[in-house]
C-alpha positions in Angstrom: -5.1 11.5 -0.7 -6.0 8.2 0.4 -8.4 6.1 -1.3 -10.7 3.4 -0.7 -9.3 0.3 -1.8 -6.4 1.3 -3.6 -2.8 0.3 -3.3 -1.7 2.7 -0.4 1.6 1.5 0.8 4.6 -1.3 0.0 6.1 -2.9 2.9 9.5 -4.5 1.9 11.5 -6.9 3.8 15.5 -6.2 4.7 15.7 -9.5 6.7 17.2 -9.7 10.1 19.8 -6.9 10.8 20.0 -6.2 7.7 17.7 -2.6 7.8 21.2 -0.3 8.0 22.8 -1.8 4.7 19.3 -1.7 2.8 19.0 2.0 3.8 22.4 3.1 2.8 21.9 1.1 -0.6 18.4 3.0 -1.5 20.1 6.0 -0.1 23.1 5.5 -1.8 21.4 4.9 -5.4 18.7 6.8 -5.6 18.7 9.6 -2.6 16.4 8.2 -1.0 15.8 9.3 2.8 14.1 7.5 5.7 11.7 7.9 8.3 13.2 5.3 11.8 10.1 3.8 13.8 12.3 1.6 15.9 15.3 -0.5 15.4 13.9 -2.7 12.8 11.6 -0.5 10.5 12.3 2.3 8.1 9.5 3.9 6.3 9.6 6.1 3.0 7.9 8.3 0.8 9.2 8.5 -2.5 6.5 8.2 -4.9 4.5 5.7 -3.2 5.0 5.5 0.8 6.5 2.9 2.1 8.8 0.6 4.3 11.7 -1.8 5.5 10.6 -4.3 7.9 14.2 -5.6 9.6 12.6 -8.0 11.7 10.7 -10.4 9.6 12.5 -13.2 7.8 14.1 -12.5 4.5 12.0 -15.0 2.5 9.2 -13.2 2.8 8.0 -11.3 -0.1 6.8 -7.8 -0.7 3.4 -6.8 1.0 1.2 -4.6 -1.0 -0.9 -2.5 1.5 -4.5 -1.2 0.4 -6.4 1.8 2.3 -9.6 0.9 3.8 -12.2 3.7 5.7 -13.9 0.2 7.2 -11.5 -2.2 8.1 -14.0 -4.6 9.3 -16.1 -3.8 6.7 -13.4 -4.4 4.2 -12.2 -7.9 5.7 -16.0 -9.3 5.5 -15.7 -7.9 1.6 -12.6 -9.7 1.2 -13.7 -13.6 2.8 -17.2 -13.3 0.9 -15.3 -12.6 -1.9 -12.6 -16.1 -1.4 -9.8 -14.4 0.3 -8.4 -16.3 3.4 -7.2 -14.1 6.3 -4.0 -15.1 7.5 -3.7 -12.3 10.5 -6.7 -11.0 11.3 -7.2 -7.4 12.5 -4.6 -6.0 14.5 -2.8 -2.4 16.2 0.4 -1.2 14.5 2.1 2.4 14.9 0.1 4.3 13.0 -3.1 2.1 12.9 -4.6 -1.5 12.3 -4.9 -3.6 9.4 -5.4 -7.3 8.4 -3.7 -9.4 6.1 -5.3 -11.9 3.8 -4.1 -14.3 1.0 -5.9 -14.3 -2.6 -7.1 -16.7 -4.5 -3.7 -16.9 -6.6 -1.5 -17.3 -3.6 -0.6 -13.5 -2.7 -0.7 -12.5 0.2 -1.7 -8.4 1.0 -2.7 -6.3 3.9 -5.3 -3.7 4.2 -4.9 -1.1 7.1 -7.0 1.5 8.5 -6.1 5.0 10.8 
């Protein structure tokens, strides 16, 4: 069930091209199986949902992704509160969320059905 605020999802990046290999690996090691929304991304759900992004960089870091019932709500919480919002609200397969940096440098997104 999904929560209000709580850690929801964990996008992971594969890098360019790389989405095959990473899926064979996590398949390979630990029976993992995946879900294919296009080319480039491969969700999961083994403990804690999931996915492989294959088409952002591979420097880029894990994205924690917290539930919100108000996503605009949520992302007015989240400035008065000194987050910065580094993409602001927008449509994704399977919803729309925002992402935002905190006030230690990490960077997060919150999402919304």
């Amino acid at each position: 069930m999904r929560s209000e605020g709580k850690l929801d999802y964990l996008e992971l990046q594969s890098g360019n091209g790389a989405i095959d290999s990473v899926k064979a690996f996590y398949s390979a090691a630990f029976g993992w199986s995946f879900t294919d929304y296009g080319a480039s991304y491969a969700a999961f759900d083994e403990g804690l949902d999931g996915g492989f992004d294959g088409s952002a960089a591979a420097e880029m870091k894990p994205l924690p992704v917290l539930y919100s019932e108000d996503l605009e709500a949520t992302q007015k919480r989240v400035e008065e509160a000194g987050g910065r919002v580094v993409r602001p609200i927008f449509d994704f397969p399977g919803g729309r969320r925002f992402h935002f940096v905190d006030p230690a440098g990490n960077e997060l997104a919150v999402w919304s059905e």
